[in-house]
TIVEX-184677 format. One record per residue (C-alpha): z, y, x. Coordinates in Angstrom, 1 decimal, m for minus. Example, Ala and Ser with C-alpha at 12.3 -4.5 7.8 and 13.67 -1.06 7.14 Angstrom:
BEGIN
+--------+--------+--------+
!     c3 !     c2 !     c1 !
+--------+--------+--------+
!    7.8 !   m4.5 !   12.3 !
!    7.1 !   m1.1 !   13.7 !
+--------+--------+--------+
# end
This chain:
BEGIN
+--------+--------+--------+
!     c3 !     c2 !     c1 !
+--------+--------+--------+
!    0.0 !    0.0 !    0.0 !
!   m1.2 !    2.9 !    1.5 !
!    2.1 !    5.8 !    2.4 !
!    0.3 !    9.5 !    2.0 !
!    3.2 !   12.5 !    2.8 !
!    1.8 !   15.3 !    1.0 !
!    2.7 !   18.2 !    3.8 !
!    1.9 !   21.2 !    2.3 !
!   m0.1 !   23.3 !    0.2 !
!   m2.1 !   26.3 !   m0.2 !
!   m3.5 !   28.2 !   m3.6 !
!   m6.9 !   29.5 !   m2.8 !
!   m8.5 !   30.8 !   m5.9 !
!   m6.5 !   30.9 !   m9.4 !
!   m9.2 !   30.8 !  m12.2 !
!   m9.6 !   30.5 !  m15.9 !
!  m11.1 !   27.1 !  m15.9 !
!   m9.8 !   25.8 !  m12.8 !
!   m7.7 !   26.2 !   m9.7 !
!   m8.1 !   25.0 !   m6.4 !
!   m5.9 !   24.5 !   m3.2 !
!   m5.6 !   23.2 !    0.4 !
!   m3.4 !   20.3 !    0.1 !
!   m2.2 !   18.8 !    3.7 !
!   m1.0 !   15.2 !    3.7 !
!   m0.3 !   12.9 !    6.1 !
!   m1.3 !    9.2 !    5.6 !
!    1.5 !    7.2 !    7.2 !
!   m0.5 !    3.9 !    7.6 !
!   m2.9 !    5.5 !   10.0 !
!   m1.1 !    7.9 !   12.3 !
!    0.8 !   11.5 !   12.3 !
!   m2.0 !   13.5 !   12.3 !
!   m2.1 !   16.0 !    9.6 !
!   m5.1 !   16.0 !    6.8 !
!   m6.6 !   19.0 !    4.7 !
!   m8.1 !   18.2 !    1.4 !
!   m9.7 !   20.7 !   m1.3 !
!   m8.5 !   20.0 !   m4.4 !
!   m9.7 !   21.2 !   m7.8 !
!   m7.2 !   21.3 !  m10.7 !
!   m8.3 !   21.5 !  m13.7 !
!   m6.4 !   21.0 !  m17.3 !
!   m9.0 !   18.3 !  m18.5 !
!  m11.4 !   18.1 !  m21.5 !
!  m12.1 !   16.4 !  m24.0 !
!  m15.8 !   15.2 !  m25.9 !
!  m16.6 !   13.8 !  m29.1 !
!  m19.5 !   11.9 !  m30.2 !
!  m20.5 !   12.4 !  m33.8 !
!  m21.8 !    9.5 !  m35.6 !
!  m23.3 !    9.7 !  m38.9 !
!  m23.4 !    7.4 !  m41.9 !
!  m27.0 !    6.7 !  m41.2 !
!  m26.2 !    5.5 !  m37.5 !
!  m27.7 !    9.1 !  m36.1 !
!  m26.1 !   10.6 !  m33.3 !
!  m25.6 !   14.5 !  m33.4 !
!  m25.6 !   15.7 !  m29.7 !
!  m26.1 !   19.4 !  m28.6 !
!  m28.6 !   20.9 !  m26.4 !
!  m26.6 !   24.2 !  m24.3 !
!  m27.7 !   25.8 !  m21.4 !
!  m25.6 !   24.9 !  m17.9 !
!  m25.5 !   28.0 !  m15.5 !
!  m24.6 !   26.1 !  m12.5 !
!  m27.4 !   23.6 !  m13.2 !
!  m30.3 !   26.0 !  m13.9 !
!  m30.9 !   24.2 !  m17.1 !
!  m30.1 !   22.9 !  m20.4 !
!  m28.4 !   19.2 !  m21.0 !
!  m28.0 !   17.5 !  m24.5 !
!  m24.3 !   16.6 !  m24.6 !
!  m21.9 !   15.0 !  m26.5 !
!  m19.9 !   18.1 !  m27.9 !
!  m17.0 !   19.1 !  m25.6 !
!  m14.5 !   21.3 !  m24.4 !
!  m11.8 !   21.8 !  m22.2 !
!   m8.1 !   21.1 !  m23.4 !
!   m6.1 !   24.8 !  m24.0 !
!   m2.3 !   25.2 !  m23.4 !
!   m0.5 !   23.7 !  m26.3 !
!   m3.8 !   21.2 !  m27.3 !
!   m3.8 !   17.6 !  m27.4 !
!   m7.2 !   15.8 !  m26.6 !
!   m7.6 !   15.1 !  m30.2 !
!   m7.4 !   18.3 !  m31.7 !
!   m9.4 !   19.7 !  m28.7 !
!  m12.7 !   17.4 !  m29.8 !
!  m12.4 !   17.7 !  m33.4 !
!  m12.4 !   22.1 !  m32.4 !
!  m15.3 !   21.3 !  m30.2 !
!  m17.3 !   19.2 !  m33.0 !
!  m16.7 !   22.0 !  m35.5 !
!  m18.0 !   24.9 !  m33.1 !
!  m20.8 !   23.5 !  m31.1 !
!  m22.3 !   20.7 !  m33.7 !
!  m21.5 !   22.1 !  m37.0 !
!  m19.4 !   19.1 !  m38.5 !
!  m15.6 !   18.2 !  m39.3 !
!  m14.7 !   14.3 !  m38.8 !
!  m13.0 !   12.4 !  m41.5 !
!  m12.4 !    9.5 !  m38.5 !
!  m11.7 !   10.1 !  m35.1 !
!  m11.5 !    7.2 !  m32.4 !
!  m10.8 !    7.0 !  m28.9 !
!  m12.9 !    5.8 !  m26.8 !
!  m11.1 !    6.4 !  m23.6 !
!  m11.1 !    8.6 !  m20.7 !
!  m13.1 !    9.1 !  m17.0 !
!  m12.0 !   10.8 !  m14.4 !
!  m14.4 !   13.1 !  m13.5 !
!  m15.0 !   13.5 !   m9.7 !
!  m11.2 !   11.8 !   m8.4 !
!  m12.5 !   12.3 !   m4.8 !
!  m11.8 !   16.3 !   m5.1 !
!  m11.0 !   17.3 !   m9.1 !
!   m7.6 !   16.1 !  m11.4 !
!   m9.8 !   16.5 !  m14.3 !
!  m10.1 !   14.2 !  m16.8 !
!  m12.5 !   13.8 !  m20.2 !
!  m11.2 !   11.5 !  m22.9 !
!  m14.1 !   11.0 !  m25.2 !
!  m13.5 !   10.1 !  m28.7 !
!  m16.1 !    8.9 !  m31.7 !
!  m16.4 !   11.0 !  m35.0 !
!  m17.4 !    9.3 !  m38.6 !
!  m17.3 !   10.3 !  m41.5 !
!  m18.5 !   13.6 !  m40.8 !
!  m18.6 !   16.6 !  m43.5 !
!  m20.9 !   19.8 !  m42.4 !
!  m19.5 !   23.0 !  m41.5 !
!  m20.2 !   26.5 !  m40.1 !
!  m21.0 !   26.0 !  m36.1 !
!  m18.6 !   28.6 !  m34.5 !
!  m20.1 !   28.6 !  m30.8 !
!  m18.4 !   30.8 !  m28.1 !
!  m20.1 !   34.2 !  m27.5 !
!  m21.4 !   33.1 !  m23.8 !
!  m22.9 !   29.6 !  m25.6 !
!  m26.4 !   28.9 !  m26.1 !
!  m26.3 !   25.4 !  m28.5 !
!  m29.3 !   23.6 !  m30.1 !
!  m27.9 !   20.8 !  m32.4 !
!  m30.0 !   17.4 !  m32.2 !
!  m30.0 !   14.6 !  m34.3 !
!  m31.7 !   11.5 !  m33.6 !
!  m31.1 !    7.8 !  m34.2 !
!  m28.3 !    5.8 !  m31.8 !
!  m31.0 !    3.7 !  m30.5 !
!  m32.9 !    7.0 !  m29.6 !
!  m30.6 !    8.2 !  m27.8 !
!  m29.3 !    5.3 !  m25.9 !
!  m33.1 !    5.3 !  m24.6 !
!  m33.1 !    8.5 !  m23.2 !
!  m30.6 !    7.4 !  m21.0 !
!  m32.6 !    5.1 !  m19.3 !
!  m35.0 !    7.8 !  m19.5 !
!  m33.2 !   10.2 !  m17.5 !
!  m33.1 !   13.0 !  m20.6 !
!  m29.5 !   11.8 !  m20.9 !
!  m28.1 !   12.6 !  m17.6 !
!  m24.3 !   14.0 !  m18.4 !
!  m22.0 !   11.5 !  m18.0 !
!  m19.5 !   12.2 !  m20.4 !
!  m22.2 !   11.3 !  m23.1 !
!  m23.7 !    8.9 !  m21.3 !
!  m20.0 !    7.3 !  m21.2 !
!  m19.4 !    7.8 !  m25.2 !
!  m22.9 !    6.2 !  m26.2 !
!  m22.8 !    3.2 !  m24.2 !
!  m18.8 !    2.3 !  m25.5 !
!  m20.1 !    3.0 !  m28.5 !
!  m22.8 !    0.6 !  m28.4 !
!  m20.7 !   m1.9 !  m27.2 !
!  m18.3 !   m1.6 !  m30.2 !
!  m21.3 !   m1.5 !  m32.5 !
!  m22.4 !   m4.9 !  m30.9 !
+--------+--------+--------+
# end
């Protein structure tokens, strides 16, 4: 079992998303020599994958600054002070996609990036969905797509599914629906 001595730590930036530091550890099973590691803390998220009675997923197209581009996503969001994972997708379904979840199922979590981030995504299934008015941030650009399941599950092997949040929630989905 590996013995890391975390050393010391240093904030670098303090952010509205996220946070980052220097952390210096020590990893007792190799030698005494002192480590630096950037790490990026983050208060997690959480996305939701609408499923409709017809078996038609409802993902969003949104624009991604730091990718130059738009993805289609599952609908998600990161978790606020005070804000369970739970009530954080069910917020995210009704702003970005337009809908309100009668049924809401875990599907799990991922972490992220664990060589450099704490944050996690738990990912949860909505049924039972009722329309409502989208409420979208003022800095979000969201198309809403519909399309059936097994649409969608080939645009992942396509490569026009490429987030991995949703690429996580379709494919436990499909393996429930099985």
């Amino acid at each position: 079992m590996t013995r890391i001595r975390q050393t010391g730590s240093r904030e670098i930036y303090l952010g509205k998303v996220f946070d980052l530091t220097v952390d210096r550890f020590v990893d007792d099973d190799v030698d005494d020599r002192e480590y630096e590691i950037e790490v990026v803390h983050h208060s997690g998220g959480a996305a939701i994958l609408p499923l409709d009675a017809n078996g038609d997923v409802v993902l969003v197209r949104q624009w991604r600054y730091a990718l130059g581009r738009t993805l289609l996503e599952a609908p998600a969001g990161r978790i606020e002070n005070g804000d369970d994972p739970a009530t954080t997708a069910r917020r995210e379904l009704e702003e970005e996609a337009g809908y309100s979840a009668g049924t809401v199922e875990s599907l799990g979590s991922i972490l992220v990036a664990p060589g450099y981030t704490t944050e996690r995504i738990h990912i949860f299934l909505a049924t039972d969905l009722t329309p409502v008015p989208p409420r979208p941030d003022e800095d979000e650009r969201i198309e809403v797509e519909r399309m059936p399941f097994d649409e969608a599950i080939a645009r992942i092997d396509a490569g026009e599914i490429d987030d991995a949040k949703t690429i996580v929630a379709l494919l436990r989905t499909a393996a429930r629906r099985r």
